[in-house]
C-alpha positions as CSV (number, residue, x, y, z in Angstrom):
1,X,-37.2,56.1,0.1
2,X,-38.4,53.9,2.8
3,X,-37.8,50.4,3.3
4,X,-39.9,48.0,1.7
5,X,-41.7,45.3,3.0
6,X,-39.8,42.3,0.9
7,X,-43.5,40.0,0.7
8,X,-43.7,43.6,-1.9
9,X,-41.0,42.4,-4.0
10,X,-42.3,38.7,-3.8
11,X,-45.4,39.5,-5.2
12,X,-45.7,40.2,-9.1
13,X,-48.0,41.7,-11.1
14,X,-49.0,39.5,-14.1
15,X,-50.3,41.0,-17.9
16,X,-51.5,38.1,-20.5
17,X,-51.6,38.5,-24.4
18,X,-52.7,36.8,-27.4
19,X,-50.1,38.3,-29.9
20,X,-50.0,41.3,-29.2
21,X,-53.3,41.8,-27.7
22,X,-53.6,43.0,-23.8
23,X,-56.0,39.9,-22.8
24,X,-55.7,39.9,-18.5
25,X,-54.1,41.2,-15.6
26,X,-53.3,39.2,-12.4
27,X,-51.1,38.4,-9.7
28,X,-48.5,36.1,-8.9
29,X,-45.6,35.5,-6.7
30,X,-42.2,34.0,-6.7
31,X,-40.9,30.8,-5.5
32,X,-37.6,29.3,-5.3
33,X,-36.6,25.4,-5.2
34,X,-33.0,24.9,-4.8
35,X,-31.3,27.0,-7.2
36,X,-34.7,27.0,-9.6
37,X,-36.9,30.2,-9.7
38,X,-40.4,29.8,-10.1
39,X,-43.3,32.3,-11.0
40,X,-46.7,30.8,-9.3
41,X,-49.9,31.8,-10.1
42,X,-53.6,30.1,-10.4
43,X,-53.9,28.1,-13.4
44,X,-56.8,29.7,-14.7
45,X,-54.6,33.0,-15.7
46,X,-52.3,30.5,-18.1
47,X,-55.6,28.9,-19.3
48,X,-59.2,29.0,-18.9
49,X,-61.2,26.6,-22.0
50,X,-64.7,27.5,-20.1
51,X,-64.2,31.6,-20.6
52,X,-62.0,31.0,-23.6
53,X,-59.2,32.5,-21.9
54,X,-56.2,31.3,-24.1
55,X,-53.1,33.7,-24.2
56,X,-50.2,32.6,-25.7
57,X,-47.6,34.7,-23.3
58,X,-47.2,36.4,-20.2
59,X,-45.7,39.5,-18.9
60,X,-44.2,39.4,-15.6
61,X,-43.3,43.3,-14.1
62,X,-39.5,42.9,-12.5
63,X,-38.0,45.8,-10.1
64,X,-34.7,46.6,-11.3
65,X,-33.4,48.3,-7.6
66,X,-34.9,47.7,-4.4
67,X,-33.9,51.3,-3.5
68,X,-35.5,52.9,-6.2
69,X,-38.9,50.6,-6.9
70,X,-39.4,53.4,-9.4
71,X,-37.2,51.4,-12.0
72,X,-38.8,48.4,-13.8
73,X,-38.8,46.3,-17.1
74,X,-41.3,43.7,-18.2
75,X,-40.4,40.2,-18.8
76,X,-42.3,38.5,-21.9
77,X,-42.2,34.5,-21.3
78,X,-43.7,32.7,-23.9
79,X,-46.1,30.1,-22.9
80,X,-46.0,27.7,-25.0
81,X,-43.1,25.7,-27.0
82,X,-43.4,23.4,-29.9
83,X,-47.5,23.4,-29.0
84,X,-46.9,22.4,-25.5
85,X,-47.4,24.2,-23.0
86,X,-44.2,25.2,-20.5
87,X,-46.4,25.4,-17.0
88,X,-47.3,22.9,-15.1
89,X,-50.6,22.6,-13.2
90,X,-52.0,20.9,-10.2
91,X,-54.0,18.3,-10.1
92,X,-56.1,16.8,-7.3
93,X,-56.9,12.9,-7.2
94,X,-60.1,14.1,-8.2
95,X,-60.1,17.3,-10.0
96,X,-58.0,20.0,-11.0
97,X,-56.4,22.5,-9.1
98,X,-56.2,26.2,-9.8
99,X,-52.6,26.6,-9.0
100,X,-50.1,26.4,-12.1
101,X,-46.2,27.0,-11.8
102,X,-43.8,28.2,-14.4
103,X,-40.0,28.6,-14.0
104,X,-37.6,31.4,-15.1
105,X,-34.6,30.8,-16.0
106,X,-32.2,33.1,-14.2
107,X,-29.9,33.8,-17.1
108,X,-33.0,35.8,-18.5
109,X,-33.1,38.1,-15.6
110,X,-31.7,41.3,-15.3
111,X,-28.9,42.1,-13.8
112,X,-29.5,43.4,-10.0
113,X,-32.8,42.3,-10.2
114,X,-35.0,43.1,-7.1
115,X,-37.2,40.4,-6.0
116,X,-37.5,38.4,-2.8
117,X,-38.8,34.5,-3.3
118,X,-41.1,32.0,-1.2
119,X,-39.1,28.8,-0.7
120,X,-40.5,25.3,0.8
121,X,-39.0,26.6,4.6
122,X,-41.4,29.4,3.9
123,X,-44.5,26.7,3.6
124,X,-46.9,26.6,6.4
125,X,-47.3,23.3,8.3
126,X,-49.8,21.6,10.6
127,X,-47.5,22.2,13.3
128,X,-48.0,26.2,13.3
129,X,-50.6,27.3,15.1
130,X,-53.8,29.2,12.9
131,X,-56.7,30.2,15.3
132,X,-59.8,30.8,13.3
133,X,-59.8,34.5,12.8
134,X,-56.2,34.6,12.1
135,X,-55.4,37.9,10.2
136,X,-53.7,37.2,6.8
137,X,-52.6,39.3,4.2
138,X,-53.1,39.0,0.8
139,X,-50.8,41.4,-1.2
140,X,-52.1,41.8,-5.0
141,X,-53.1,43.5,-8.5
142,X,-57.3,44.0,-7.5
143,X,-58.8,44.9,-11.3
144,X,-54.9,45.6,-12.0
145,X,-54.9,48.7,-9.7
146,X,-51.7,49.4,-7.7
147,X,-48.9,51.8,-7.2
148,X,-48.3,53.1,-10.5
149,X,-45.3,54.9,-10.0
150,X,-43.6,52.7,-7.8
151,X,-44.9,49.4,-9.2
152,X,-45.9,48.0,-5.9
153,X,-49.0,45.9,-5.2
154,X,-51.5,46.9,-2.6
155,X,-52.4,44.9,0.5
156,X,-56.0,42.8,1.2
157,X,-56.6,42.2,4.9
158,X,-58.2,39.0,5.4
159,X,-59.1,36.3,8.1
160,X,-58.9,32.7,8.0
161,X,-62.9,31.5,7.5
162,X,-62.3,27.8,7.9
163,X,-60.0,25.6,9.6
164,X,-56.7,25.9,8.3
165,X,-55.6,22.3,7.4
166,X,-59.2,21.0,6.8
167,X,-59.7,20.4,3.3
168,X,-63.3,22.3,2.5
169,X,-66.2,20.1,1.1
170,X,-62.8,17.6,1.0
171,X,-60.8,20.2,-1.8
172,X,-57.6,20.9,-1.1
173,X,-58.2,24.6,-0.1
174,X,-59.3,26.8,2.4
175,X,-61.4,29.7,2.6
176,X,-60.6,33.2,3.8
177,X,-63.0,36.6,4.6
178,X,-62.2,39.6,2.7
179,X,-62.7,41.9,0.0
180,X,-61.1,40.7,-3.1
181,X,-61.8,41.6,-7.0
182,X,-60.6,40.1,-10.6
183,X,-56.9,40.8,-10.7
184,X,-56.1,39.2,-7.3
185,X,-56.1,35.7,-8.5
186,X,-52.8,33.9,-8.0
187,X,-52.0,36.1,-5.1
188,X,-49.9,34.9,-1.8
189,X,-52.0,34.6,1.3
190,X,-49.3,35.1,3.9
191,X,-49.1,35.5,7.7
192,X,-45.8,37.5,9.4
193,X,-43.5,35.0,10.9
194,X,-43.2,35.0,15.0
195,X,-40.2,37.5,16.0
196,X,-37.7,34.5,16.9
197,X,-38.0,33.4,13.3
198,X,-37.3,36.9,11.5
199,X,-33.3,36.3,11.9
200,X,-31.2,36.2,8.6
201,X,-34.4,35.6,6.7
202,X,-35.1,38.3,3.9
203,X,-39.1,37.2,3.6
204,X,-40.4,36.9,7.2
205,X,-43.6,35.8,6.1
206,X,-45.2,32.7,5.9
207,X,-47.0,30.8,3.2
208,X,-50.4,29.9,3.6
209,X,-52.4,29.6,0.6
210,X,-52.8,30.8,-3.0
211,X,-56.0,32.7,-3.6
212,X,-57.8,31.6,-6.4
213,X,-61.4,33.1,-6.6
214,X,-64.3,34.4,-4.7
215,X,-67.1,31.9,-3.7
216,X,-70.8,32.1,-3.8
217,X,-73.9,30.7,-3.9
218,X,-75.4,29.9,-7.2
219,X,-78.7,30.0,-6.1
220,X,-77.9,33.8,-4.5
221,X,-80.4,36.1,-5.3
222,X,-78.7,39.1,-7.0
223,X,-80.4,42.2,-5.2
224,X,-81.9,40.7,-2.3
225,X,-78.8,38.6,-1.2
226,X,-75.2,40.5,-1.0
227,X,-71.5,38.0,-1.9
228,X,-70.7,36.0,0.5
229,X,-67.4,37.6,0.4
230,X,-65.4,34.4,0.8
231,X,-62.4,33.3,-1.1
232,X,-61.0,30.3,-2.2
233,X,-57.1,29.6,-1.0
234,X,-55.4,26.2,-2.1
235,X,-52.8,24.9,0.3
236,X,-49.2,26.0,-1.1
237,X,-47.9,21.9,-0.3
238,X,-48.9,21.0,-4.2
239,X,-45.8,23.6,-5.0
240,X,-43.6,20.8,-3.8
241,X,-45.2,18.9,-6.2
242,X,-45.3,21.1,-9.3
243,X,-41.1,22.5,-9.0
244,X,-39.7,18.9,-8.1
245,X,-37.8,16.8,-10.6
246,X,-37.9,15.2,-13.4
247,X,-40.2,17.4,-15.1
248,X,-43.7,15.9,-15.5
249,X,-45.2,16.2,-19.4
250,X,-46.4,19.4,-20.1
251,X,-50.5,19.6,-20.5
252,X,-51.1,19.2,-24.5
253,X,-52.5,22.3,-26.2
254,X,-56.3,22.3,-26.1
């Protein structure tokens, strides 16, 4: 079997439930803080009151042997405990953001497990250099389709639409060009690291957003007017934020 590309094993692809009723499918990643594992995704796939989105646990798909991605095993997290819930979510000074974080405790994995985690060196800064036009990847779940037998997600080109450390209409996120669908929310938006930093690193890719959601116009005519086709990336700096200690209150069940 070939080698494969660890941003592959970083990126997870997410089922939510209601009981046990099949409710979503999306995408998330992992980050680790320390010696903490985190699962990210956008905070809409945890909770969304306006669609009446309101799971009660997750499903995270784990590969069980990087040499054989054929081999995997679902991992059920509940999401909430004593009617709180176990996420935490960002939160702009004036409005929400649609990142949420969750951590896994590591004594749940399995043994062996195959997955490669973001970490805060991984976080892209002011100081690197993003051209407008910069091709980006975005690695996800589009409308849950992927590799079925090897339980890999597929790839999203995408360019960088906006300057990257300008806030857009002063929210903390960015926008990118591509093609994107339901399913692809929570994914990584990630750039290859220069050669010279590819050394002892087992993710050589770069952090530079979490996509959220396509944007449009509301006042876009449906047949004369095609989608914009721009997406909505938050900068990945509130993850420093959500996976530091102590432990903020969880959001009350709503």
């Amino acid at each position: 079997m070939p080698l494969i590309d660890p941003l592959l094993l970083a990126t997870a692809r997410l089922s939510t439930f209601s009981g046990d009723s099949g409710l979503t499918n999306a995408s998330g990643f992992f980050f680790q803080r320390d010696e903490r594992l985190f699962l990210v995704s956008s905070r809409h796939v945890f909770v969304d009151n306006d669609s009446g989105h309101l799971p009660d646990r997750l499903e995270v798909e784990l590969h069980l042997d990087a040499d054989n991605v054929t081999q995997t095993i679902g991992l059920s997290i509940l999401l909430y405990k004593d009617g709180r819930a176990v996420w935490r979510q960002g939160r702009d000074k004036d409005s929400e953001i649609d990142v949420a974080v969750l951590e896994i405790e590591r004594s749940a994995l399995p043994e062996g497990v195959a997955l490669r985690a973001f970490s805060p060196k991984h976080l892209a800064s002011d100081s690197d250099e993003m051209p407008l036009g910069q091709s980006l990847l975005i690695p996800g779940f589009p409308l849950g389709f992927h590799d079925a037998v090897h339980h890999l997600p597929v790839v999203r080109h995408a360019i960088l639409a906006t300057p990257w450390g300008l806030r857009f209409q002063s929210r903390a996120y960015f926008l990118t060009d591509a093609r994107t669908h339901r399913g692809s929310s929570g994914a990584p938006v990630a750039l290859r690291c220069a050669t010279e930093h590819l050394q002892d690193d087992e993710l050589p890719w770069k952090l530079l957003g979490i996509h959220s959601s396509r944007m449009d116009m509301g006042d876009r005519h449906p047949t004369q007017d095609e989608s914009l086709g721009l997406n909505v990336s938050w900068y990945p700096d509130i993850l420093l934020t959500l996976t530091d200690l102590p432990k903020p209150p969880a959001p009350p069940v709503t």
